[in-house]
N, C-alpha and C positions, 0 to 999 in steps of 0.2 A: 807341427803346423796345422793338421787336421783339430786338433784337441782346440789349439788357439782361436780358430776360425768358429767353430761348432761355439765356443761360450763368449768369443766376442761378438756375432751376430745374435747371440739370444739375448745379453746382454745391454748391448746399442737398445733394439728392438723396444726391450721393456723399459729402458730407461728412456727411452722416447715418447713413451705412451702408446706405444702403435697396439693395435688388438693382440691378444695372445695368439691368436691362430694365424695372424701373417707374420708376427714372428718365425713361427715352427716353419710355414710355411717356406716362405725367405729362406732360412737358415738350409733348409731342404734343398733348394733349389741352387743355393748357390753350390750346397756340397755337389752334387748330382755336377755341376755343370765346371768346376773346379777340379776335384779328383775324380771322376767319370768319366772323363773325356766327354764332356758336353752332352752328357744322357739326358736333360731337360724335357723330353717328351715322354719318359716312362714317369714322371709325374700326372699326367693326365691318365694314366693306366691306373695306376694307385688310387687317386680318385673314385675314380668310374669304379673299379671295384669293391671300395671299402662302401658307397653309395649308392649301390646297386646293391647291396647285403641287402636280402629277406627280414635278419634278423635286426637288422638299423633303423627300419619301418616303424617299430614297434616304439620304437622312443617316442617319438611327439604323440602318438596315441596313449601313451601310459601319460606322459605330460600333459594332454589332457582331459584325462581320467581323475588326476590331482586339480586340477583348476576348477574343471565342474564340479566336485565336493567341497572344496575350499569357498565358494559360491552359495553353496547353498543351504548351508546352514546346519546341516547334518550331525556335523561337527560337537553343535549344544546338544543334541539329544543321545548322542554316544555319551558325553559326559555326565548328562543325568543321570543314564544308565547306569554305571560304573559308581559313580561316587558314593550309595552305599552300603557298596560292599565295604571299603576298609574304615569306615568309620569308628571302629572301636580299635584297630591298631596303629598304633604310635606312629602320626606321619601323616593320616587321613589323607583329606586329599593331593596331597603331594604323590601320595600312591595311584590315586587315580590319576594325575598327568601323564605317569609311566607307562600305566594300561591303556590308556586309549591312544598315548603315542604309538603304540605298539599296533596295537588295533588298524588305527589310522594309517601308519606308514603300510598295513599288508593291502592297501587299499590306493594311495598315493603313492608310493615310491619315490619318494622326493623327501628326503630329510627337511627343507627348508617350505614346501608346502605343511608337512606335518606340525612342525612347528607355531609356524602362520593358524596355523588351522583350530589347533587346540590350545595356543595362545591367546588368543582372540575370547576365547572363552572363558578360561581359565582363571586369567591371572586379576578380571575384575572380580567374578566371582570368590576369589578364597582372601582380596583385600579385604571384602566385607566382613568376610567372616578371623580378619584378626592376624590373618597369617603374613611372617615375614618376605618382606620384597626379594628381598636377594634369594633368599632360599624358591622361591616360585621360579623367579628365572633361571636359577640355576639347574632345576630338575626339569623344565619345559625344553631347556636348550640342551640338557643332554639326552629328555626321551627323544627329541626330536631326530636327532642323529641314528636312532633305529630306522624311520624311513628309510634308509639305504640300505640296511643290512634286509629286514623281513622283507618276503619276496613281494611282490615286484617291483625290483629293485632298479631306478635306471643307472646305477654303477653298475651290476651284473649284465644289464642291457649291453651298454656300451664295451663292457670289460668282453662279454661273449663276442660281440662282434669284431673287435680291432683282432680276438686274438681266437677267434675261429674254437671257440669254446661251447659245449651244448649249455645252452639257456638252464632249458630244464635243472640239470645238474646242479647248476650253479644255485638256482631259483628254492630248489630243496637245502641245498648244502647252507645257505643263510637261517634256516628254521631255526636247528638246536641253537646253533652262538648268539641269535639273535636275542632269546629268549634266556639264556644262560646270559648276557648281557643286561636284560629288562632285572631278571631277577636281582643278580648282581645290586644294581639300583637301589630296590626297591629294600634291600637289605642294609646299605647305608643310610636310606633314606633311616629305617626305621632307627638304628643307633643315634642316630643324631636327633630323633626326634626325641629319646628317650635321656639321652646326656644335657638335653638342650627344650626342653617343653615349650616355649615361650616360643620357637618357631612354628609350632602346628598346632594350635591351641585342639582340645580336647574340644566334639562335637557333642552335646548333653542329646540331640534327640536320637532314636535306633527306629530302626524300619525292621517290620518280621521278616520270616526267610522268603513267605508266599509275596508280598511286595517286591523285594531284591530278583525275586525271578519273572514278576509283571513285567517289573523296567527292563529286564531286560529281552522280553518278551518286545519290546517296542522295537528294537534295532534288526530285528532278521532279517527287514531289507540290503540291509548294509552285509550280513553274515550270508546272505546270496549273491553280494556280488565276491565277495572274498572265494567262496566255492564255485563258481562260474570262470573267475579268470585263474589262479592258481590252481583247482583241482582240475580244468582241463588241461593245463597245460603238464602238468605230475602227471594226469592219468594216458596220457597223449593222444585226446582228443585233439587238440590244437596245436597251432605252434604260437609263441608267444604274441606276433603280431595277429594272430586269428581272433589268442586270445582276447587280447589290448581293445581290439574291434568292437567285440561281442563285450567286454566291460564298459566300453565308452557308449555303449548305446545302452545297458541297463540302468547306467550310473545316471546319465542326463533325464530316466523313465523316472527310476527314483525321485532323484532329484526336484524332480517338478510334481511330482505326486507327492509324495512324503516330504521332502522339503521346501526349499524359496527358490527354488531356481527359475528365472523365466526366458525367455527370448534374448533378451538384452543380456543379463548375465551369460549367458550361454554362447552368445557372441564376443563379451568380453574373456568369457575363458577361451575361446579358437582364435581372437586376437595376442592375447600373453602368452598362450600356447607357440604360437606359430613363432613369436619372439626370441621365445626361451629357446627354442630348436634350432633358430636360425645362431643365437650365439653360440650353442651345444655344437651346431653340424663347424661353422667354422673353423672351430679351434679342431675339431676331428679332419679338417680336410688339412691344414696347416700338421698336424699329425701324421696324417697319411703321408703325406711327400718326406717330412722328416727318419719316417719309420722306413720309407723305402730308402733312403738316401744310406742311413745307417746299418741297413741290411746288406745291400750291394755292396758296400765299402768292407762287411766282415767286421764290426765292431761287436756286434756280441760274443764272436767266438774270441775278438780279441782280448776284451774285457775278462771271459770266461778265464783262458789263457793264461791270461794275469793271475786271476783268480787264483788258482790252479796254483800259479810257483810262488804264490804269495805265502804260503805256509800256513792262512788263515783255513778255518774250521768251516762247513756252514753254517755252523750259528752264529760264527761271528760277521758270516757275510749279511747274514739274514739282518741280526743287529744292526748293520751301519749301515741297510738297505731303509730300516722302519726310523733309525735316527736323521737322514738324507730327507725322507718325507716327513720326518716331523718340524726341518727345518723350514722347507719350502711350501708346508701346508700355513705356515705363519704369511704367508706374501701372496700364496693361489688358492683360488676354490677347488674344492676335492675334486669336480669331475674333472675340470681342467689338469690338475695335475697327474691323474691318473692316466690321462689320456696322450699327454706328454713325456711322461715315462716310460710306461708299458712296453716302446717300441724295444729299451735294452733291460727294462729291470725283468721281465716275463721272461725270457731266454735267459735270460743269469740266473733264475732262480729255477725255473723248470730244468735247466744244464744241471743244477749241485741236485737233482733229484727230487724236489719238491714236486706235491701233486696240483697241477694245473687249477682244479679249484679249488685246492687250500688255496693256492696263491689266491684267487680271486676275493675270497672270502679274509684275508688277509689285507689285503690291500684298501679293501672297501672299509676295513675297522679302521685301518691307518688313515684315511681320508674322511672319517665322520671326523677324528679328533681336530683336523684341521674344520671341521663347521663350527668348532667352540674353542678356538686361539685364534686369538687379536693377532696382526691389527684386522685382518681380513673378515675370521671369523662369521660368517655369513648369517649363523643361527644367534648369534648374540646382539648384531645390528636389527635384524627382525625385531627381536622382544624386545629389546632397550627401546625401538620404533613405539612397540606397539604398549609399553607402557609409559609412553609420551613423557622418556627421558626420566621419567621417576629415577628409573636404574639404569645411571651411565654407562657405557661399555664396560670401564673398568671394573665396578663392581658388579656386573655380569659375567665375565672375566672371570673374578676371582671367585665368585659363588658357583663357576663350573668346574673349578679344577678337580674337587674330587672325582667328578664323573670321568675328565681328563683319567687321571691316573688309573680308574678303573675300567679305562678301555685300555692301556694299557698291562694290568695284569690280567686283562682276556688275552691279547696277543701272547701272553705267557703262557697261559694256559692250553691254548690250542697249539703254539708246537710242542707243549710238551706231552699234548693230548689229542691230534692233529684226529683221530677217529671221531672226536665231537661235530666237524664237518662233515665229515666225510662216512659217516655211516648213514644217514638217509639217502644220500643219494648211491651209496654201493647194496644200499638193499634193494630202494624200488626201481632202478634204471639196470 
């Protein structure tokens, strides 16, 4: 009856259209007041707590940390910077989309600002110079998906908060995979460029070594804000909303000095900011109620339980835990989904012995790969946008999948190497 109720009210819900968060919500409250004997009022506890978190603050300020840079232009002169350097290896600047995705997201934390940001640049830039459409979208919509993993990351955000997890920790623990991921990239990138020429045409002009380091001699303002909010928060000067604070005020100094930002843009991003947060807090308050309702009730240790006399291994839980979200990141945006699961897949997986931020660090890979699967897909709607349909969904779709697949043999790699997360932060913390 409980099981019945729980996915016929999520169910109804979404097939109605209604918002994701008063789904979860609803579904929360009916359980709570069905099999709880009418608990209905420790939903407002659940609230109040998860929104009264210190560390939940720090969301719309990172959120608009991403908007004021996406504003102001910044974006084109990291890419001049960057571009080059790989001019002489197979791939050109398809490599540089990867780097300054990278760059970018430790700056944004938003996969789909990152995106936006070095898309916008990017993909008229390298038509001129010859290079195939598909192939551009397809390596912007998979650097893009680093934004979440390199810190700061508003999946680690959120992920710390719902589940009372140190930022910090988590903030480090995305470094190595992040960049073992970029690599990763940049490594297909280069075979394909090399099997397949006609996608990245050869660039005839070269820049010496003392130019490559002018250029990039132009971006330190951006490389101060990167050490201003991540190194105080690693070094623990701050805590992530202290730091998020003190980012948002050098970023918009920048910004207007070194970039185009003015008044108006800068209004425009605390408007889309305060947006995004308000759909973000929603679906987390419709979370809240659900995460308590399923708590109360003892569904993770029942699941667990199961678990347990299932005869299944943890890897094969873990398995059908990252296949589960590969199916429903096809129909939800990452943070939404992650923010709707956590309340049982966290306890299932912390129970079989997993370390609390692999999980995080895990889940947040699981959830890029839904920013690049249709139909949803949030980072391939962007570009397919932003090169005004040139490249339909579908083959942006299919010009991502390798990336697809090789965020999946990271998830391989890090359980079988589970110390690639998890050694920066058991050193410096």
């Amino acid at each position: 009856m409980f099981w019945a109720t729980l996915g016929g009210i999520l169910v109804v819900g979404a097939s109605t259209g209604v918002a994701l968060g008063a789904a979860l919500g609803l579904t929360g409250l009916v359980l709570l007041h069905f099999f709880s004997n009418g608990a209905t009022s420790l939903a407002v506890d659940a609230i109040w707590r998860v929104f009264n978190s210190f560390t939940l603050s720090a969301v719309p300020l990172f959120i608009l940390l991403g908007e004021i840079l996406l504003r102001s232009g910044i974006s084109s002169r990291v890419y001049s910077a960057f571009s080059p350097v790989f001019r002489r290896i197979p791939g050109g600047l398809l490599h540089t989309n990867i780097a300054v995705c990278t760059l970018f997201g430790a700056v944004s934390g938003s996969s789909l600002s990152t995106a936006a940001a070095v898309g916008s640049v990017a993909y008229p830039e390298m038509i001129k110079r010859g290079y195939d459409r598909n192939v551009i979208v397809g390596s912007l919509a998979g650097g893009g998906t680093l934004g979440l993993l390199i810190p700061p990351s508003l999946s680690f955000l959120i992920y710390g908060a719902l589940t009372e997890t140190s930022i910090g920790r988590l903030f480090v623990a995305g470094i190595l995979p992040g960049l073992m991921v970029a690599a990763m990239f940049m490594t297909y990138i280069c075979v394909k460029a090399v099997r397949h020429p006609h996608v990245a045409p050869v660039d005839p002009t070269r820049k010496s070594l003392r130019d490559i380091v002018l250029g990039f001699g132009q971006i330190w303002p951006l490389l101060i804000l990167v050490a201003a909010v991540i190194g105080s928060i690693i070094g623990g000067l701050a805590t992530p909303t202290e730091a998020a604070g003190v980012g948002v005020v050098i970023a918009a100094i920048i910004s207007m000095i070194w970039g185009e930002l003015t008044l108006s843009k800068l209004a425009g991003a605390v408007f889309h900011s305060a947006l995004l947060f308000s759909a973000v807090g929603f679906v987390v308050l419709g979370a809240a109620i659900l995460g308590l309702s399923v708590s109360i009730l003892g569904v993770p240790q029942q699941i667990l339980s199961v678990v347990a006399e299932s005869g299944l291994d943890r890897y094969s839980i873990l398995l059908l835990v990252v296949l589960i979200y590969l199916i429903l990141g096809c129909f939800l945006d990452g943070l939404s989904l992650m923010i709707m699961t956590l309340p049982v897949v966290f306890p299932l997986l912390t129970g079989l012995g997993y370390d609390a931020i692999w999980v995080g660090v895990l889940i947040t890979i699981v959830i890029e790969i839904g920013q690049v699967t249709p139909p949803v897909g949030l980072n391939l709607s962007v570009l397919s946008s932003l090169t005004r349909n040139e490249v339909s969904l579908g083959h942006a779709a299919r010009a991502t999948v390798p990336y697809w697949i090789i965020h999946l043999l990271a998830i391989f790699i890090l359980t079988m190497f589970p110390i690639i997360a998890l050694y920066l932060p058991n050193l410096l913390f």
